[in-house]
C-alpha positions as CSV (number, residue, x, y, z in Angstrom):
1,X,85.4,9.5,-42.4
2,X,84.1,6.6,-44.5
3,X,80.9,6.6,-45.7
4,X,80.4,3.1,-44.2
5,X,80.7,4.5,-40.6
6,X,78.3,7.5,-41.5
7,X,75.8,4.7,-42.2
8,X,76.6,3.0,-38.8
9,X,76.1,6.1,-37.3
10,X,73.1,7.6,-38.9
11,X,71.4,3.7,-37.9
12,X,72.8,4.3,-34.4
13,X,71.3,7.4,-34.2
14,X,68.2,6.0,-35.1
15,X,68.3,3.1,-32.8
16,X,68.6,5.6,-29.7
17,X,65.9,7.0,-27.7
18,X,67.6,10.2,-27.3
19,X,66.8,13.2,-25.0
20,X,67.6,16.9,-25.8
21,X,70.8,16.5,-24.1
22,X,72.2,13.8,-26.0
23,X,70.9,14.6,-29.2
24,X,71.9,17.7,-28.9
25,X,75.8,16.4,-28.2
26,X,74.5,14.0,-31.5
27,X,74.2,16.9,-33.5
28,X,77.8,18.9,-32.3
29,X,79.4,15.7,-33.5
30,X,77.1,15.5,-36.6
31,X,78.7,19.3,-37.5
32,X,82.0,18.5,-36.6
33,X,81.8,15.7,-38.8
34,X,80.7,18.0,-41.9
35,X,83.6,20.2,-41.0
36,X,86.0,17.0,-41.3
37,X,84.4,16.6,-44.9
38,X,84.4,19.7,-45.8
39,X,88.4,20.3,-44.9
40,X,89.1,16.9,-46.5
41,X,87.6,17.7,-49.7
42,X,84.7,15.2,-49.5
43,X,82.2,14.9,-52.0
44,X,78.6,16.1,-52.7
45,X,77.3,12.5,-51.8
46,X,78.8,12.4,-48.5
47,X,78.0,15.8,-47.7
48,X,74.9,15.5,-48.8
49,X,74.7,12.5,-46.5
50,X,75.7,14.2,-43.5
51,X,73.1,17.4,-43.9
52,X,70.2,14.8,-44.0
53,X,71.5,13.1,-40.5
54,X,72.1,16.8,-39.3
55,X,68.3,17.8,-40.6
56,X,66.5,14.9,-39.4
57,X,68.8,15.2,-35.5
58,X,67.7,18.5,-35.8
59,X,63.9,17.9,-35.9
60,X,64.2,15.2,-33.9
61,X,65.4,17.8,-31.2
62,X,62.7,20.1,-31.8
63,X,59.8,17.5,-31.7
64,X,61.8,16.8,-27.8
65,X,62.0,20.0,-27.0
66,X,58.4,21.2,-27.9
67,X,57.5,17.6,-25.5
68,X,59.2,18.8,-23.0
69,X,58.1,22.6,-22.6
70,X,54.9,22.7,-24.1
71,X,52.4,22.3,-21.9
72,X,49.9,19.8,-21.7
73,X,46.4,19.9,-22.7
74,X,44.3,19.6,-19.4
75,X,47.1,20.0,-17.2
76,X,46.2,22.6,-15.1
């Protein structure tokens, strides 16, 4: 995977107004791209690359998910 469609990815990502659903299939493809690196031998610049896009999906998913289930103050 080239770095240049990382990039186009990681701005698409960013783009998006995901919901847990599809950021959470965003982050599966996020790891199975690290396992492509990874087998292919790619370096610490793309790796590194790809753990900051798989960080930042995954907070992104936790700031959704705490929307979604935490109930709302004054709701009642």
């Amino acid at each position: 995977i080239s770095l240049g469609r990382q990039m186009n990815a990681a701005q698409e990502t960013s783009a998006v107004r995901h919901t847990v659903e599809t950021l959470t299939e965003e982050i599966g493809r996020i790891v199975a791209e690290r396992q492509e690196l990874r087998a292919s031998g790619a370096g610490h610049d793309h790796l590194e690359e790809n753990r900051r896009r798989l960080a930042t999906a995954q907070s992104r998913l936790s700031n959704l998910l705490i929307e979604r289930y935490l109930p709302q103050a004054g709701a009642a």
